[in-house]
N, C-alpha and C positions, 0 to 999 in steps of 0.2 A: 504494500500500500504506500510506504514513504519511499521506496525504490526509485521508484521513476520520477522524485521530484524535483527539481532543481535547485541548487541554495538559496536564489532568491526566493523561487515559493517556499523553501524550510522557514527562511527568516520569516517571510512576509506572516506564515502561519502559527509561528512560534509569538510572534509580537502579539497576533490574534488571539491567540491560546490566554499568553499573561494580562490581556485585555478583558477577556473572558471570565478570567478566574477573579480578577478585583469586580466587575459587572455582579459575579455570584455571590464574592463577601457584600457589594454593598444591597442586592436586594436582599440578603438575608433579614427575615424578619426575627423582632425579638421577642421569646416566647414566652409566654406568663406560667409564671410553674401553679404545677397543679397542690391541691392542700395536702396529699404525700407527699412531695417537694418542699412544701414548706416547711412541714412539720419534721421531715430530715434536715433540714436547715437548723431549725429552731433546737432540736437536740445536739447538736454539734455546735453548737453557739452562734451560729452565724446569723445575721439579719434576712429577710426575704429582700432588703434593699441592696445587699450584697448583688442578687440576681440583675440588678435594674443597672448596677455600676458596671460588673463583665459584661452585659450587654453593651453600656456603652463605651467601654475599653472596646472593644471587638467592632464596633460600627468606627471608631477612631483607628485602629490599628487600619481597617479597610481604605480609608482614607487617605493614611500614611502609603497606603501599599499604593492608590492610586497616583499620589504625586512623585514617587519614587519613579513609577512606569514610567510616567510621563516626562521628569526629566531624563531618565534614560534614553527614551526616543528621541528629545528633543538635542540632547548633549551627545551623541553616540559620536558623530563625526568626529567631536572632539575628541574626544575619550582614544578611539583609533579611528584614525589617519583611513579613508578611503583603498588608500593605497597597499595596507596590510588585512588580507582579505585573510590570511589563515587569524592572525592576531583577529580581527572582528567576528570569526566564525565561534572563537576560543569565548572572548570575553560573552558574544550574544548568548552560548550555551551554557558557560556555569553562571552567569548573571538569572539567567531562566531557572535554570535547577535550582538555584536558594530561592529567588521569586515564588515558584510554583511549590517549593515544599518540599522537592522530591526525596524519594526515599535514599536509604545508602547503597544501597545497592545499586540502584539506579546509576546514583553521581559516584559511583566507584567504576560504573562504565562511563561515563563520560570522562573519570579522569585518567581512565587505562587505553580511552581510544585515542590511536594518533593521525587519523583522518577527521578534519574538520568538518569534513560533510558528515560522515556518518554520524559525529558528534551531534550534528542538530537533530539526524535522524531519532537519534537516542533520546533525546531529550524533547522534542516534538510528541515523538511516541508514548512519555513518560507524564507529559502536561497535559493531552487530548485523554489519557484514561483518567487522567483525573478528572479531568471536569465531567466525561461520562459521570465516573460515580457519584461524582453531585449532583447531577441531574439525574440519576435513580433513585439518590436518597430523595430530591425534590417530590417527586411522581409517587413513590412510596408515600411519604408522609402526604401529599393531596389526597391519595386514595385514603388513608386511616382516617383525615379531617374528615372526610366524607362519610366516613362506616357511622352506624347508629349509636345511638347515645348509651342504647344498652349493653353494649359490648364492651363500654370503660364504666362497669362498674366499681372500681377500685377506689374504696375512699377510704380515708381518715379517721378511727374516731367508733362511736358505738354502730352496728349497722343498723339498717333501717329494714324493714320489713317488705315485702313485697307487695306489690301494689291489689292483688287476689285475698291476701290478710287483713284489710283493711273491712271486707265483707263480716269477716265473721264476730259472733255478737256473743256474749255471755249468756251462758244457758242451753247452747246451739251440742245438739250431741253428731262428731262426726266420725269419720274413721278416718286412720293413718297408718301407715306403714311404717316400723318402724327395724324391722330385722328378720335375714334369711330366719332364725331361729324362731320368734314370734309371730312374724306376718303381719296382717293386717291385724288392727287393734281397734276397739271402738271406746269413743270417750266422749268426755262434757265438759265445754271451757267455761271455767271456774273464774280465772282473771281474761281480761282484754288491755293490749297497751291503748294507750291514748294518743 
């Protein structure tokens, strides 16, 4: 797939890629934790306004990320000389690999390869699966926002009954099942929650 591309589509696609990846940190939105979140918070000593600060450390960090790109692109000429095409192939691919986060592995080939093209290949290759996996995580989490309400029932705190319990009345004789051993049982409710 990056085979047949030429360095200037590597770069062209590679700049796209780190464009890409600051575009994902900054539509990230910021999530409200749920009242098990808080309340692992709250036992750990931490504020829930802790949650609202790394939020906004992390919308600043994206920030950061984008004016770095930016003077990257805009300063590159400077930085190397037109005229040193291996030098700018070097500097465009480990400047992307710390940009995009890549793993070690990854930047242990880019810094074992000694072809500058392949270098971009390598490191093209390594930014475009990332940004996939953030758009699977994205498409993931849409579909879960989407699933029904009753399928997070995980809360906090004393449970709450089911909304079929709310029917029954003191005095009401019904049956239950309560064990292979027992079976069904017949009984009369004595108290009701309120």
């Amino acid at each position: 797939m990056y085979a047949h591309l030429t360095p200037k589509e590597l770069m062209d696609r590679i700049f796209s890629a780190m464009k890409a990846i600051v575009d994902q940190k900054l539509d990230t939105k910021p999530k409200s934790i749920s009242p098990l979140e808080a309340s692992i918070l709250e036992q750990s000593g931490m504020s829930p306004d802790t949650v609202s600060m790394m939020n906004s450390m992390q919308r600043d960090y994206a920030e950061e990320m984008a004016a770095v790109l930016d003077i990257f692109t805009t300063e590159l000429v400077d930085i190397v000389p037109l005229s040193s095409r291996t030098e700018r192939f070097y500097v465009v691919a480990i400047f992307a690999a710390e940009f995009g986060g890549l793993d070690n592995g990854v930047r242990k080939d880019i810094l074992t390869c000694v072809d500058g093209v392949e270098r971009l290949r390598v490191v093209l290759r390594g930014l475009e699966k990332k940004i996939s996996l953030v758009q699977a995580k994205k498409l993931t989490e849409g579909i879960v926002e989407k699933s029904d309400e009753s399928s997070k029932d995980l809360l906090v705190g004393k449970p709450s009954l089911p909304p079929w319990a709310k029917s029954l009345k003191k005095g009401m004789n019904i049956e239950y099942y309560w064990s292979e051993n027992d079976g069904w049982l017949c009984g009369t409710i004595v108290e009701t929650e309120t």
